[in-house]
C-alpha positions, 0 to 999 in steps of 0.5 A, a space after each residue: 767921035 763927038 757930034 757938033 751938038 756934043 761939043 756945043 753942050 760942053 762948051 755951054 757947060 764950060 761958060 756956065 760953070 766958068 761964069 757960076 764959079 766965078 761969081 761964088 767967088 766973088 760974091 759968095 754962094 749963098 748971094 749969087 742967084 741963079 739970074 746973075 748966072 744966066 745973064 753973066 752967061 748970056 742964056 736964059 734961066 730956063 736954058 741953065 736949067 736945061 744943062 743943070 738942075 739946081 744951083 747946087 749942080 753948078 758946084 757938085 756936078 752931077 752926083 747920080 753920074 759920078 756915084 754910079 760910076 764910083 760903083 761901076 769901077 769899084 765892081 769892076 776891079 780884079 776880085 783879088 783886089 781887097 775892099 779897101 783898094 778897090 774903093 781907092 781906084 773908084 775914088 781915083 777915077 771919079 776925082 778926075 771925072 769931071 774937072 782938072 785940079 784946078 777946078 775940083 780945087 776951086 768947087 772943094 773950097 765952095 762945097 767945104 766952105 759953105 754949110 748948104 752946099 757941104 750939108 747937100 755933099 753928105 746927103 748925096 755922099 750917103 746914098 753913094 755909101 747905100 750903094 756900095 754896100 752891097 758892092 763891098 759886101 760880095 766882094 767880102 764875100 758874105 752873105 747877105 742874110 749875114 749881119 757881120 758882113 754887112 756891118 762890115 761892109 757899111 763900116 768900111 765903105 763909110 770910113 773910106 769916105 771919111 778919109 776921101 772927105 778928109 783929105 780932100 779938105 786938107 787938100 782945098 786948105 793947103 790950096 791944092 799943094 799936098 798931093 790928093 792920094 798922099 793925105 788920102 792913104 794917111 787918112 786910111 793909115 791913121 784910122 786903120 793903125 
């Protein structure tokens, strides 16, 4: 069950994201400031803050949370599962993580349209690859001093994100009409022949 302080921070977050997302679309993101947010909102600067970090935030959502939780579900998944299928249901659970479609759609086109704000994406996306690594390396099962296995590891976990980084933008390009997974697993299929 949820407390009254829980619900009350996600409707603050939802009036935030609604009002920042919004005015990207109108304006642009790299000329809407902050201030416009807070005071479209009805809350103070230090108040946005206090619910997101940075302006980037207001698109990418909270990067730590939804890398962590990418590792977790891979690490959880059966180890008869490979290492390419574990990855997918990672990527499967944290698609939906946090927003419906219609709002991964609306923050895809933002993140893919704008150059700060995709250059931000990778940065966080390759410390998400740094994690998994490992991840995928002992579900290899490799040893860690062995320098194939990593090598393999890190190969399929960046081509994995790749394909996710594809066809997501496909996606945002077709205005969400082509399934998500679909483009995915041509992605995955194209590259793995």
């Amino acid at each position: 069950m949820t407390t009254l302080w829980e619900r009350s921070r996600q409707a603050a977050v939802q009036v935030i994201l609604d009002t920042a997302v919004r005015l990207f679309a109108e304006q642009g993101y790299e000329q809407t400031t902050i201030a416009q947010i807070a005071r479209e909102a009805g809350i103070s600067q230090r108040s946005l803050f206090r619910y997101f970090g940075t302006k980037e935030d207001l698109v990418c959502g909270d990067q730590e949370a939804l890398g962590e939780l990418l590792r977790r579900t891979v690490e959880q998944q059966p180890a008869e599962r490979s290492a390419w299928d574990a990855l997918r249901a990672g990527f499967e659970v944290i698609l939906t993580a946090n927003h419906p479609p219609e709002r991964t759609l609306e923050l895809s086109r933002l993140i893919f349209g704008t150059p700060s704000l995709r250059a931000r994406y990778v940065e966080k996306r390759l410390h998400w690859q740094a994690e998994l690594a490992p991840v995928i390396r002992a579900r290899l099962g490799g040893d860690p001093g062995r320098p194939a296995s990593d090598t393999q590891a890190k190969a399929i976990v960046a081509t994995v994100f790749a394909c996710v980084d594809t066809a997501t933008e496909l996606w945002a390009a077709h205005d969400g009409r082509l399934d998500l997974a679909d483009l995915y697993d041509e992605c995955l299929a194209a590259v793995r022949g």
